[in-house]
C-alpha positions in Angstrom: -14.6 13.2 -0.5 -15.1 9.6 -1.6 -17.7 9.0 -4.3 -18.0 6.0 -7.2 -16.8 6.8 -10.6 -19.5 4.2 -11.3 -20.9 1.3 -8.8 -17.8 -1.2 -10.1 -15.0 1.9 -9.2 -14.7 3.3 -5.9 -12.9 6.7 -5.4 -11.1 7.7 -2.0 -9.5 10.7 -1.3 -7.2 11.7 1.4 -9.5 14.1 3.1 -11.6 11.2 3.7 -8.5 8.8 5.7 -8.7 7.7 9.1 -6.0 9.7 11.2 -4.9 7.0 14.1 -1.8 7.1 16.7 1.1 4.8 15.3 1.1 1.3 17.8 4.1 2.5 19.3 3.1 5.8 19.9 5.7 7.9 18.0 3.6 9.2 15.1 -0.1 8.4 13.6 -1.1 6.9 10.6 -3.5 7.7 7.9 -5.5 4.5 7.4 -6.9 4.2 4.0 -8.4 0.5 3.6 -8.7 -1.7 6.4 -10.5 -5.3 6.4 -11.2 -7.5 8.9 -13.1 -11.0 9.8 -13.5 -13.1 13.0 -10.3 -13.8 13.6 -8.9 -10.2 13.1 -7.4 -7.8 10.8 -6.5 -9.7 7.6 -5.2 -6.4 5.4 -4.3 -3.1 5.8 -3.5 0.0 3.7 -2.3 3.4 5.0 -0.1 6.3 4.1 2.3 7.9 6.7 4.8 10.4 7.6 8.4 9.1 8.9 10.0 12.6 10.9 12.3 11.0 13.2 14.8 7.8 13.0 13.5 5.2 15.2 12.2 1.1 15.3 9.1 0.2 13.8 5.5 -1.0 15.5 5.4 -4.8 16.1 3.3 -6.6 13.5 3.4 -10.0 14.4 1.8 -12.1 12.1 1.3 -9.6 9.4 3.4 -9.4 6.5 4.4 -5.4 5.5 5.3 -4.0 2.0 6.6 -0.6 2.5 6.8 1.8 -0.4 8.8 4.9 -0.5 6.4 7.7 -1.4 8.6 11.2 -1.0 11.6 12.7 0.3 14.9 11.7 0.2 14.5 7.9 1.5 15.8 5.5 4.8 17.5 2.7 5.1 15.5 -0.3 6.9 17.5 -2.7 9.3 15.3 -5.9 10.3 16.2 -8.5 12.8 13.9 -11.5 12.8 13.0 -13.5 15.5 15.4 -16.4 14.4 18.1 -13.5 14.9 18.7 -13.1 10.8 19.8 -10.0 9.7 18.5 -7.9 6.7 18.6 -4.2 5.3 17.2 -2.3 2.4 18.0 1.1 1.1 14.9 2.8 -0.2 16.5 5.5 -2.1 13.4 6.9 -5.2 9.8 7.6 -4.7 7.9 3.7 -5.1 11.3 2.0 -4.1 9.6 -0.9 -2.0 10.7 -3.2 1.1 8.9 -6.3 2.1 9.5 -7.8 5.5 7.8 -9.6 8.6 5.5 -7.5 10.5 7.3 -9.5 13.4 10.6 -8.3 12.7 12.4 -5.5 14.8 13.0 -2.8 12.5 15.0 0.3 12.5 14.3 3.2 10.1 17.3 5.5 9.6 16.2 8.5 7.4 18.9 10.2 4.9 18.2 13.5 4.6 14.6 14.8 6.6 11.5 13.3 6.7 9.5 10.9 3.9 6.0 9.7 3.4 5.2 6.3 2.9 2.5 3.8 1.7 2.3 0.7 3.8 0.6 -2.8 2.5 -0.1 -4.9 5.9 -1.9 -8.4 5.4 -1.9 -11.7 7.4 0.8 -14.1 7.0 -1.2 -17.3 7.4 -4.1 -17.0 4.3 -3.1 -13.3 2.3 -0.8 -12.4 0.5 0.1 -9.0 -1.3 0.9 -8.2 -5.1 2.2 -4.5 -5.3 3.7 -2.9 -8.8 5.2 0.2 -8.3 3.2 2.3 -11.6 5.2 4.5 -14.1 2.6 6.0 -17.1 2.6 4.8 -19.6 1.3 1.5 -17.5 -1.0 -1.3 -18.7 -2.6 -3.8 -16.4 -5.4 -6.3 -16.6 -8.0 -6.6 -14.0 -9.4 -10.3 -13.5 -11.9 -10.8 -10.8 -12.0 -14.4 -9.5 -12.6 -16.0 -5.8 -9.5 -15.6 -4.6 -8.9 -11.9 -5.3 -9.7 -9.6 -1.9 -9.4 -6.4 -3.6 -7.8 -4.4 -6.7 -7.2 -0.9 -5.9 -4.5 2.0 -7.1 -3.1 4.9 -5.0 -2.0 7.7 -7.1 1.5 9.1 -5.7 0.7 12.2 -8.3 -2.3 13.2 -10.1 -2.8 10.9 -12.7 -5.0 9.8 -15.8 -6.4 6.6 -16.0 -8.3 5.2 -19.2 -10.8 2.8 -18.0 -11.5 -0.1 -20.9 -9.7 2.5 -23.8 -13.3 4.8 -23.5 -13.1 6.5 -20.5 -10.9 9.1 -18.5 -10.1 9.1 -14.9 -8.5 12.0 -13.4 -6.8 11.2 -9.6 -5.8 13.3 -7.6 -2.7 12.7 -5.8 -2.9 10.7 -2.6 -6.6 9.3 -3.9 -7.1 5.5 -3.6 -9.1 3.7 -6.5 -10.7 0.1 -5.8 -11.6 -1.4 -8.9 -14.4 -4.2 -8.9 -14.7 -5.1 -12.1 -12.7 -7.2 -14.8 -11.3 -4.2 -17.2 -8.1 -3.0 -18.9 -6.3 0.1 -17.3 -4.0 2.1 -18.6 -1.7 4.4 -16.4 -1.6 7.7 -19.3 0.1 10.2 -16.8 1.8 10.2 -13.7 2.7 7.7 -11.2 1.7 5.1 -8.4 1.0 2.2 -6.9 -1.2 -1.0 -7.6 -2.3 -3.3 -5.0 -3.4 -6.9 -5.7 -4.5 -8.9 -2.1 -5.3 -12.3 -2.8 -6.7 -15.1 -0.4 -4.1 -18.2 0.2 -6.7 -20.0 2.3 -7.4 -23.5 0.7 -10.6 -24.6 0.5 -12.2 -27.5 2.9 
């Protein structure tokens, strides 16, 4: 179901997620936000399932930040094209990994399968802010020219007071974009917010 809270909130929820095959064919994907302009995909948000060990889909030209959503975490082994070497150990639910789309990565699970929330956006003129969200959490929303979107994705059902006056109830796996300037404050449960800002300067 997705519906607005009010024209300058808009409420996603998972029911309403575009199911799509993974790139390399493994798995699919459930894509939650996706923009685009004439030269391509620019961001990307979507939430999957990781069942099996195995090397990511090559995202050349995209930058990822991967957060940990549930189970018992994987361990990521990137090589980049220049042949460096780097890992991370994603061990907690919002435990996060940033890396090269490009890169040639291995996922290695620990113990079974774990969902994840993946933040895709192009390398050249975006760039992604993301805050792993623990109530209580306060955070200041500040529209300007530069800012491509504000949203939240609720790894739990949470509560969110909108400007101290009003209630939001999430449910988990829902995906708030905020449009307005406003205060928010996380009151119960936990997630993730998503900043993407333009880098692009101006002719």
């Amino acid at each position: 179901m997705t519906f607005n809270i009010h024209s300058n909130y808009h409420l996603t929820t998972q029911n309403d997620y575009k199911r799509m095959p993974w790139k390399n064919g493994l798995g699919e994907t459930l894509e939650i936000y996706l923009s685009e302009d004439e030269s391509g995909q620019r961001y990307r948000i979507s939430q999957a399932a990781v069942k099996d060990d195995g090397v990511f889909s090559n995202f050349e030209g995209l930058y990822r930040t991967l957060v940990l959503l549930s189970g018992q975490g994987m361990q990521l082994s990137h090589k980049s094209i220049k042949g460096t070497v780097a890992e991370h150990c994603l061990k907690s639910p919002l435990d996060m990994a940033r890396f090269a789309g490009g890169d040639e990565t291995l996922a290695t699970l620990n113990n079974g399968s774990i969902e994840d929330l993946n933040i895709m956006v192009r390398e050249t003129d975006t760039k992604a802010n993301v805050s792993a969200c623990f109530a209580p959490f306060n955070w200041e929303i500040k529209i300007h020219k530069d800012r491509l979107l504000s949203a939240f994705y609720a790894n739990q059902t949470c509560t969110i007071t909108v400007n101290e006056t009003e209630n939001v109830v999430l449910e988990k796996n829902s995906f708030l974009n905020i449009k307005q300037n406003g205060t928010l404050c996380l009151m119960e449960g936990t997630g993730v917010f998503i900043e993407v800002l333009s880098t692009k300067v101006a002719e």
